[in-house]
C-alpha positions in Angstrom: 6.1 26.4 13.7 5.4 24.9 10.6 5.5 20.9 9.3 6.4 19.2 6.4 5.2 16.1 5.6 6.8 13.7 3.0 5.4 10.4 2.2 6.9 8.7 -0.3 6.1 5.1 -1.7 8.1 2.9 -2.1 11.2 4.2 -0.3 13.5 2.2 1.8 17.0 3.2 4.3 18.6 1.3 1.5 18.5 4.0 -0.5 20.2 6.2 1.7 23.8 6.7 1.0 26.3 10.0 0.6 26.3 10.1 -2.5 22.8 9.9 -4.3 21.5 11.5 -0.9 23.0 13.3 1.1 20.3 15.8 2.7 18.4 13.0 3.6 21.2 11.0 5.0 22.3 13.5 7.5 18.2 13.3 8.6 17.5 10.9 12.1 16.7 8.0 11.0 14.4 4.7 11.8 13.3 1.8 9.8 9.5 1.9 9.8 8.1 -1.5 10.3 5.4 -1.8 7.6 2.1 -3.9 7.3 0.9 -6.9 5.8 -0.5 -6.2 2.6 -0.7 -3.3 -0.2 -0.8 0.8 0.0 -4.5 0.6 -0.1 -4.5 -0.6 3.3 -0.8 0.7 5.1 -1.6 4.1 4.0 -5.3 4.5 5.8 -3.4 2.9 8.8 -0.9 5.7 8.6 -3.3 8.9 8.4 -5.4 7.4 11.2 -3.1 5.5 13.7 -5.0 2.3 13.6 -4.5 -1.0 12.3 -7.1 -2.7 9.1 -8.7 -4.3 11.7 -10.1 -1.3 12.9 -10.3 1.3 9.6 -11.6 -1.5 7.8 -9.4 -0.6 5.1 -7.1 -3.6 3.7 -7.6 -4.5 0.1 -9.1 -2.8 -2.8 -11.3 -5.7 -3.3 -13.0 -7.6 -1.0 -15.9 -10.2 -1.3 -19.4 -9.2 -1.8 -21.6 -11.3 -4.3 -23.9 -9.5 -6.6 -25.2 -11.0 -10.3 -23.1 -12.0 -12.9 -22.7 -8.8 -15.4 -24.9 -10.1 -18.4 -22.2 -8.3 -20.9 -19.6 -10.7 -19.5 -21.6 -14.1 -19.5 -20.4 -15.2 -23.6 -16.6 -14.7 -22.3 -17.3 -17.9 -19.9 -16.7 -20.1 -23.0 -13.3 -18.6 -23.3 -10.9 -20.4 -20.9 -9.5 -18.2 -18.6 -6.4 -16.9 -20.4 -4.4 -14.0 -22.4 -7.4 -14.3 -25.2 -10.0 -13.9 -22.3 -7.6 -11.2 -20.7 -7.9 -8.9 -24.2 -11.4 -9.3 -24.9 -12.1 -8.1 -21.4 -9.7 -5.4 -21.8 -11.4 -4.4 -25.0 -14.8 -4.3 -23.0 -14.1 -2.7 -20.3 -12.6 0.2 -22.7 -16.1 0.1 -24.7 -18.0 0.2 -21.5 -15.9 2.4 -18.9 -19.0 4.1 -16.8 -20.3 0.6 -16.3 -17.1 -1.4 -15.7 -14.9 1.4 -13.9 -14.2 -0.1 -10.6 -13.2 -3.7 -12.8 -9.5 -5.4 -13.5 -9.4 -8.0 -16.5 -7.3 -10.4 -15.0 -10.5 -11.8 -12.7 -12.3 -14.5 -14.0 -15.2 -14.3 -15.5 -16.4 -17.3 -13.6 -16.1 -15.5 -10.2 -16.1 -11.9 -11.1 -19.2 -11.0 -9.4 -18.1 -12.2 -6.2 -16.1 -9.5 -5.8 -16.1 -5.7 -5.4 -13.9 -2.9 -5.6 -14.1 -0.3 -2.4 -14.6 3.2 -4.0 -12.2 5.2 -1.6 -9.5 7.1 -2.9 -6.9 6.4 -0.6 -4.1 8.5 -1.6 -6.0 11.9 -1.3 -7.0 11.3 2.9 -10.2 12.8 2.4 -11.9 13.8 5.8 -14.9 11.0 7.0 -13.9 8.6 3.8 -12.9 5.6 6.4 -14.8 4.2 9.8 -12.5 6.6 12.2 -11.0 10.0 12.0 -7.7 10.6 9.9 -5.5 13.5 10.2 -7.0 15.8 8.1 -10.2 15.4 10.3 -8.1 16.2 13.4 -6.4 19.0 11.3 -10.2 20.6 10.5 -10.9 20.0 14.3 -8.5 22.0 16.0 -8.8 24.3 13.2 -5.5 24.3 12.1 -4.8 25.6 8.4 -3.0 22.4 5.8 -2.1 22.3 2.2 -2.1 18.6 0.6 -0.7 17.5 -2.6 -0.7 14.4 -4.6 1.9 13.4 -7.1 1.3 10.2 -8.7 4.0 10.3 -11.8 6.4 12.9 -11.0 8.0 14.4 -8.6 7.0 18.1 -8.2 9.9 20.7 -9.8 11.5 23.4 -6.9 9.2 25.9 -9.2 6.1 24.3 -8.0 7.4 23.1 -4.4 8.4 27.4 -4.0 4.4 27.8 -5.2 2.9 25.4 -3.3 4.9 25.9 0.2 4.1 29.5 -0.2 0.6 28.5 0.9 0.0 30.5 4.3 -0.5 27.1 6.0 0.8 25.2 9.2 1.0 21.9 7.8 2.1 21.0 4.7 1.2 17.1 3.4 3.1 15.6 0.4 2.4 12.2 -1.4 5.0 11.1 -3.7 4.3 8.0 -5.4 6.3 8.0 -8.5 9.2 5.4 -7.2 6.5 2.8 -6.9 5.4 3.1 -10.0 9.1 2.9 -11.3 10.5 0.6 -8.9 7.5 -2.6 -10.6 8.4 -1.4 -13.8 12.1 -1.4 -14.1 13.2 -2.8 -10.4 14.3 -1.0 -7.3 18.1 -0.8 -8.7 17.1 0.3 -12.6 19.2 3.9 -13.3 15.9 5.6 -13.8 15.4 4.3 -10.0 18.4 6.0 -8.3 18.0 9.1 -10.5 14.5 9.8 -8.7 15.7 8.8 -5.4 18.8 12.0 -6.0 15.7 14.5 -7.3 13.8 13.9 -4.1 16.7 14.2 -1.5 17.3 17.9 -3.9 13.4 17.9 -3.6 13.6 17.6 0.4 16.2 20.1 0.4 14.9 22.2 -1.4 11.9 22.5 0.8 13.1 23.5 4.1 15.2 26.1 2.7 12.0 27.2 1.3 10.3 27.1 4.5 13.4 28.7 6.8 13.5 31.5 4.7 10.3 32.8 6.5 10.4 30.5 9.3 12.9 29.6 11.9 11.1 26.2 13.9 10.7 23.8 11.2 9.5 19.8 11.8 9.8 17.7 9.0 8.7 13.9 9.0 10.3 11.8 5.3 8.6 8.6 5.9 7.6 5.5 3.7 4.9 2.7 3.8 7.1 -0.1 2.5 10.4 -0.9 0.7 10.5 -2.7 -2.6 12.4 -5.8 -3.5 13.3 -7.1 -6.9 11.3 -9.7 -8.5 12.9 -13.0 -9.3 10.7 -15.8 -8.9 7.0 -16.4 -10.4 5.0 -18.8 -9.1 1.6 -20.1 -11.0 -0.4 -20.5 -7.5 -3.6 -20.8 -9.2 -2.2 -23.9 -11.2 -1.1 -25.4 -8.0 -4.5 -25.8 -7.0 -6.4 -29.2 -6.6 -7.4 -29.7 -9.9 -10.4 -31.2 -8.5 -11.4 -28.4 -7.1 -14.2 -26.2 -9.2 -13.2 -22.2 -8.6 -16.6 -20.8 -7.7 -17.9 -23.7 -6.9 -15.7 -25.6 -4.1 -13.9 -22.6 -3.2 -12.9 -18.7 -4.4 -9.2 -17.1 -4.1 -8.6 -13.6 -4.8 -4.6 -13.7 -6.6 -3.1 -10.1 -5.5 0.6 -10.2 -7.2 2.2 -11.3 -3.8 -1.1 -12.4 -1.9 -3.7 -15.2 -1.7 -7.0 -14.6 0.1 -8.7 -17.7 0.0 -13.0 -18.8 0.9 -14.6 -22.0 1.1 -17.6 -23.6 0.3 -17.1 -27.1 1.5 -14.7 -28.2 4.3 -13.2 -30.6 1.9 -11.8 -27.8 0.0 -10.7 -25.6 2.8 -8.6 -28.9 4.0 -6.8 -29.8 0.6 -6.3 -26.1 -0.3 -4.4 -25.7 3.1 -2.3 -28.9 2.9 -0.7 -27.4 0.3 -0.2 -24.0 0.7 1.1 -25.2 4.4 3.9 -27.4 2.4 5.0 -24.6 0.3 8.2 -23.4 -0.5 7.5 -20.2 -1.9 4.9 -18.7 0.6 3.3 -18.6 4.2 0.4 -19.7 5.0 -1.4 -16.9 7.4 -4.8 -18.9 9.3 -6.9 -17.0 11.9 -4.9 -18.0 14.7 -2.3 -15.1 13.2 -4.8 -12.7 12.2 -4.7 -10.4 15.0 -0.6 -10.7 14.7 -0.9 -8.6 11.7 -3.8 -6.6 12.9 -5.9 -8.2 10.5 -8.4 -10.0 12.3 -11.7 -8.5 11.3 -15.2 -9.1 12.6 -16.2 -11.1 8.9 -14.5 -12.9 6.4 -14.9 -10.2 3.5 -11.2 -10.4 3.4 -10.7 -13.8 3.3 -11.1 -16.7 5.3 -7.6 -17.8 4.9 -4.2 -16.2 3.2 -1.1 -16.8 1.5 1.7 -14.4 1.2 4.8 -14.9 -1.3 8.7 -15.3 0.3 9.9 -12.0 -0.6 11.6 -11.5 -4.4 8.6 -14.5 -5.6 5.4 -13.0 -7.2 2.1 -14.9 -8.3 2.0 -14.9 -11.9 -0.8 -14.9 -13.0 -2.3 -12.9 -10.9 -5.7 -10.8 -11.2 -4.2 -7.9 -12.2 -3.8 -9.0 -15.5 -0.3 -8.7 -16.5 0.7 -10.2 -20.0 3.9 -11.2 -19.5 6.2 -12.0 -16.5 9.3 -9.7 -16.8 6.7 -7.1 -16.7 6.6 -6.7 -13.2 10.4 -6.3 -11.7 10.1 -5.0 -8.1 7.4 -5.9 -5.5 6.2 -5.6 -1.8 3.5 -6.7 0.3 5.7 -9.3 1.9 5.5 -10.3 5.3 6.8 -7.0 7.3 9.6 -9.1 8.6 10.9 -9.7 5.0 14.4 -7.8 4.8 13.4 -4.9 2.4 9.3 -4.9 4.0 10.2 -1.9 5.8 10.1 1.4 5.0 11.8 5.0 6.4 11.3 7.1 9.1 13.3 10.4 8.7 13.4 13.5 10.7 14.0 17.0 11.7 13.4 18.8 14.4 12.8 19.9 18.0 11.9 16.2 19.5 14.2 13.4 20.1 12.8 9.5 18.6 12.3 6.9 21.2 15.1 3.8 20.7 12.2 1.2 19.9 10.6 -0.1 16.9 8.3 1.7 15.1 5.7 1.1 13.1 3.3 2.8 10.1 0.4 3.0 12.8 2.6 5.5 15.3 3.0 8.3 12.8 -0.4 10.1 13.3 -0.4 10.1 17.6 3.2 11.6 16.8 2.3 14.4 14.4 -0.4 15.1 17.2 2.3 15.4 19.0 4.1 17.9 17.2 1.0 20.1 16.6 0.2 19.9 20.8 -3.2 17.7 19.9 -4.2 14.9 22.6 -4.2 11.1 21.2 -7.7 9.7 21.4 -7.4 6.8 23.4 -9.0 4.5 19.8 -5.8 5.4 18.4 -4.1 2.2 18.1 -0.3 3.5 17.5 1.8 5.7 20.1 3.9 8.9 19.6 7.4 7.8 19.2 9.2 11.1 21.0 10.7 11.1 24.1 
């Protein structure tokens, strides 16, 4: 037996059709219910079966208040805008060792409140989060994997033939490149569907690959969310009380489609949710829903209270530190109930799929299932096979 692993970002069953794919099409297929949030955190929750809550993985940055960064103090006369945005950018590029972890688009003002986790989330490296992920189970049960990252392309058939070649049992596959192209020029740009053809040939291509030496073949296509085109961009920073001192009265971390809010006076936390809870263009998310979304975590380094954008509305500006709006022309990190939240679940094989939902944190306990490993009873998902 050998398995094939696809994840590919980004990718959504509205992208399925005859046409631009048919391999993939004829595939069983689920919608995979995503998570709140970003990559950083749906990812980790795929490779270990467990929600944030418990890998302790959700957003890149996090709070953790450590001293100012002297180099940055004379940019706190600048007001925080594009001039402060390029003379940051300009520093950071003078002083990359000390200032790798850093975005410009954080204000100087608050910078050192926050911190950058130093995990690199796309490469599942054994013992990098609080529990096992499936490349520890993998070295366990001594079982022999290849894995492979592509981050801007999408590998040729030369190198898929060179790569599957690999005498292993599992093969693991990160695609990321329709992320990437789906913010830049929107999830229906030409470039978009053009990618979405080359990796239904790329898929293809595979298992041929694989049955020419093999007969039982599983393969798992999945996604960790969809990707919905940007229309609206909303200035949340701006919509703040302006009496209200950012550092000082309260701190928000601005994601590009999340707001994760602290306190430092109950006056604050009281204004700052009277608006955000008569908003238009967002939902407020307060403790009570935390463990909804898995999110409810035993401190407040996440936040103590958070905003997520209606899907299609971005925050603008955000911390990221885009220049100009039309910039960014496909998002996620909606609410996982948002129409085009979800991602893909497609496969090939032996098993049959339960008729339920299923989510991003049931994909590990069922490739343990595949490769005849028990489920740890920590493991937060459930195998989706009958």
């Amino acid at each position: 037996m050998r398995l094939i692993v696809f994840l590919i970002d980004a990718f959504c069953s509205q992208y399925l059709s005859p046409n631009v794919t048919p391999y993939l099409r004829g595939l069983e297929l689920r919608k995979l219910k995503t998570l709140l949030g970003y990559s950083f955190g749906i990812l980790t929750s795929i490779w270990t079966g467990t929600y944030p809550r418990t890998h302790d993985l959700w957003t890149e940055f996090y709070y953790d208040p450590k001293e100012p960064s002297k180099l940055l103090q004379p940019l706190r006369y600048i007001p925080h805008g594009k001039l402060q945005l390029l003379l940051k950018r300009i520093l950071f590029e003078a002083c990359a060792r000390q200032f790798k972890n850093a975005i410009p688009g954080i204000p100087v003002e608050v910078e050192h409140y926050f911190r950058r986790h130093n995990v690199k989330y796309t490469d599942m490296l054994p013992s990098s989060v609080k529990v096992p992920s499936i490349i520890d189970f993998l070295v366990e049960n001594r079982i022999s994997y290849f894995f492979a990252s592509f981050r801007k392309k999408i590998p040729s058939r030369y190198e898929l033939s060179r790569m599957l070649s690999k005498n292993a049992k599992v093969h693991l596959f990160y695609i990321a490149k329709l992320d990437s192209l789906g913010h830049e020029f929107g999830p229906n740009s030409s470039g978009f569907l053009t990618d979405i053809q080359r990796i239904d040939e790329m898929v293809e291509s595979s298992v041929k690959l694989i049955e020419q030496s093999y007969e039982d073949i599983e393969l798992i296509v999945l996604s960790d969310h969809g990707m919905a085109p940007v229309t609206g961009y909303i200035d949340l920073r701006a919509k703040m009380p302006s009496e209200l001192r950012l550092g000082i009265d309260y701190l928000v971390f601005l994601d590009e489609t999340l707001a994760r809010f602290w306190f430092f006076n109950e006056k604050a936390r009281e204004e700052v949710v009277e608006i955000l809870r008569k908003s238009q263009f967002g939902h407020l998310i307060l403790n009570e829903d935390f463990r909804k979304y898995g999110l409810d975590f035993q401190d407040s380094k996440y936040g103590e209270v958070f905003f997520v954008m209606k899907q299609s509305n971005v925050i603008f500006p955000s911390f990221f530190g885009r220049l100009l709006k039309n910039s960014l022309k496909g998002m996620h990190g909606y609410l996982p109930s948002e129409p085009l939240s979800s991602g893909v679940l497609l496969y090939k094989g032996r098993y049959e799929i339960e008729a339920r939902s299923i989510s991003v944190v049931d994909i590990l306990p069922s490739i343990l299932r595949i490769l005849g490993i028990r489920s740890p009873s920590w493991i937060e998902g459930r195998n989706f096979f009958i």
